[in-house]
N, C-alpha and C positions, 0 to 999 in steps of 0.2 A: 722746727716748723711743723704744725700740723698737720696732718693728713686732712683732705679736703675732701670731704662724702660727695657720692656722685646728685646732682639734682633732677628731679626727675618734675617735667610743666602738663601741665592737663589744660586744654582747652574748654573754651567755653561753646556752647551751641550754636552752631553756622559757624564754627570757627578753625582755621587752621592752622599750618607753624607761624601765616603771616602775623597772627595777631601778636607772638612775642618777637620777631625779627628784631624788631627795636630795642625792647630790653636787651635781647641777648648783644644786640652791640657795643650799650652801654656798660653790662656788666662781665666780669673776667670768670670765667667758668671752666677749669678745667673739665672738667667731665659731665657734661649737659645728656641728657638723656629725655627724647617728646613722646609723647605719649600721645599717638595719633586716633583720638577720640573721632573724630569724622568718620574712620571707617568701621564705627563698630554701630549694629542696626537694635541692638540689645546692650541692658547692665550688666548681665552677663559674659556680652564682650568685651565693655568697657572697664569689667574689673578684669578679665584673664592678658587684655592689651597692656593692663598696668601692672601685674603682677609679673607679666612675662618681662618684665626692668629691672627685676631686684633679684638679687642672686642672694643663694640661701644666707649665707652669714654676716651679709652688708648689712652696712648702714644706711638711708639715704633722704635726703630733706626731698619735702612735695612741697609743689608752688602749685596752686588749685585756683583758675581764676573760674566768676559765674559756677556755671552745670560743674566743672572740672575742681572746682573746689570741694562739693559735695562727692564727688567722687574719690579728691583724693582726701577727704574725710572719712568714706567709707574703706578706703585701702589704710589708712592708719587704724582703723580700729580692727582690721582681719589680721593686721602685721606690725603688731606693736613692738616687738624685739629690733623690725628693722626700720624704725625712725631717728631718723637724727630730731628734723623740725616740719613742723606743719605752716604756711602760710598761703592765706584764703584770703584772695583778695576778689570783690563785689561780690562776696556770700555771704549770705544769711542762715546760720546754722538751725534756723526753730525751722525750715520745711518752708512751704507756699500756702500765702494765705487763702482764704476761700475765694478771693476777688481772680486770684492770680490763676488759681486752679481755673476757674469759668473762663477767664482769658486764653486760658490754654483748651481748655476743650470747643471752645471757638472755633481757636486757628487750627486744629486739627481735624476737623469737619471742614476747615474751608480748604485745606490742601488736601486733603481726600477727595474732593470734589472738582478740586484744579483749578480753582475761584483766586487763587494766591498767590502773588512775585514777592519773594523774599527781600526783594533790593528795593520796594517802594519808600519810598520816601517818610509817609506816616508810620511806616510800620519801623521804620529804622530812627525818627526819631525818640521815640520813647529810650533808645540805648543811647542816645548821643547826645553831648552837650551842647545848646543848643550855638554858642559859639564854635563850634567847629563841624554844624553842618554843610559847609562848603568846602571844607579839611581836605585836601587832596591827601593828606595821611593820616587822617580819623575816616571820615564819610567814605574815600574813596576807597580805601583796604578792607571797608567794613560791607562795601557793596560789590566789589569784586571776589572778597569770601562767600557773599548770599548768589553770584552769578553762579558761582562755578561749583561749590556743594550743591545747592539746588534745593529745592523742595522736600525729595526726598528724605535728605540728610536733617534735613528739618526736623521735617515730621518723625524720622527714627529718634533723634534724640530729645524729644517731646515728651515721646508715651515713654522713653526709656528711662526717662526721670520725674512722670509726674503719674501717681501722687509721689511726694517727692518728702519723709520722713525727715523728722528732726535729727539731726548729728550734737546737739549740743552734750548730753550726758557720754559719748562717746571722747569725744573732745575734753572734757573734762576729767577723763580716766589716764588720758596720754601721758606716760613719761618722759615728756620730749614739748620742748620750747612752740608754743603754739601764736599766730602773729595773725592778725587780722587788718588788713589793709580794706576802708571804706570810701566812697566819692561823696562829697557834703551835697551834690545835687542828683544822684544814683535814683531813679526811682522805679526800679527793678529790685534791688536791694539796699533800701534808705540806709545811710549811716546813722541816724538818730535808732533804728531799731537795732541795728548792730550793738551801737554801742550801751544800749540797756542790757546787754548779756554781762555785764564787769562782774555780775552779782552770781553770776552761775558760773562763770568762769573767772575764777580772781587773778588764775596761774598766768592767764594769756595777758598778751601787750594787743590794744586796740591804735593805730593809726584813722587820720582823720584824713581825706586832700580834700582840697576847694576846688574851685572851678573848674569839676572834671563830673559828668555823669557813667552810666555805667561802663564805657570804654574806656574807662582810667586808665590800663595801661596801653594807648595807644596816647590816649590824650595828655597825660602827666607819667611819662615815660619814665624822665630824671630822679622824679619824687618817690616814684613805686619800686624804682629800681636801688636809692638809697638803702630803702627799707629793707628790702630780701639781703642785701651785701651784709648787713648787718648782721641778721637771722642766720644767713650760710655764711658766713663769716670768709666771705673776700673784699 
């Protein structure tokens, strides 16, 4: 039997361990290792939190969902000896477009000025299907994350990531199985632009799910969870 590299999950922005609780129940993990992105107020922290996971000689797969994708995108190209696998799921490796950047210098001027509740309702459907706005375990885990990180936690992981650089030719350097999980209705990170990368990345496997927006994995748990078992190979 194989030895089973330890896995190491990066969250996405306003987000905590809640947002994987579900997968990890689904899936069988000997040695799960979180990488507690909420408390870090810089990239700086957010790569020494991820770094401080991997012990000199290991090996170990990253599950990067959202921000935490691009992160652990930027930890597989600092630490390419210690990859087992890279999967990024509702990330868009070319960076944020110009709409996206102005989006975000917005809401960072309105939470600087304290104009902003994280848990509003408009501001939370643009991440949510819109089928499982009333989701006591989509909507309500996804606004009890924006209650209790706060503003703040926000706004840190905002500036900590925007402008927010392309990982694709990094990604393409990897010697290590690279898996890209997208939501067909995501419009934060559209799966139709994901999936225009096949051409820059030949090496990687593109996944498609339906009926799921950017909280795929809260909203198609079983589907996303397939996938990575595959990838980490339990």
């Amino acid at each position: 039997m194989s030895v089973q590299h330890p896995v190491l999950f990066f969250p996405g922005t306003l987000c905590d361990e809640r947002i994987f609780m579900p997968l990890w129940r689904t899936l069988t993990i000997a040695q799960r290792r979180y990488v507690p992105l909420q408390w870090a107020a810089s990239q700086i922290e957010m790569l020494a939190l991820s770094e401080d996971r991997i012990l000199e000689n290991e090996k170990v797969h990253l599950v990067g969902y959202s921000m935490g994708g691009f992160i652990a995108a930027l930890v597989a190209q600092r630490n390419p000896a210690n990859i087992a696998s890279v999967t990024l799921i509702g990330y868009n490796p070319e960076g944020l477009s110009k709409e996206e950047v102005a989006k975000r210098k917005q809401l960072t001027t309105m939470l600087k000025q304290g104009n902003f509740k994280p848990d509003n309702d408009a501001y939370l459907s643009r991440f949510i299907h819109p089928s499982r706005l009333k989701d006591e375990h989509v909507a309500g885990i996804v606004k009890s994350m924006a209650q209790d990180l706060g503003k703040t936690t926000l706004l840190n992981h905002t500036l900590a990531t925007t402008p927010r650089e392309s990982t694709v030719d990094a990604l393409a350097k990897i010697n290590a199985p690279v898996t890209f999980i997208a939501a067909q209705q995501d419009a934060i990170a559209p799966a139709q632009a994901i999936q225009q990368l096949k051409g820059k990345l030949p090496k990687a496997a593109f996944h498609t799910i339906s009926d799921a927006g950017h909280m795929l994995v809260l909203e198609q748990t079983e589907a996303v969870a397939s996938i990575i078992a595959k990838q980490i190979g339990v």
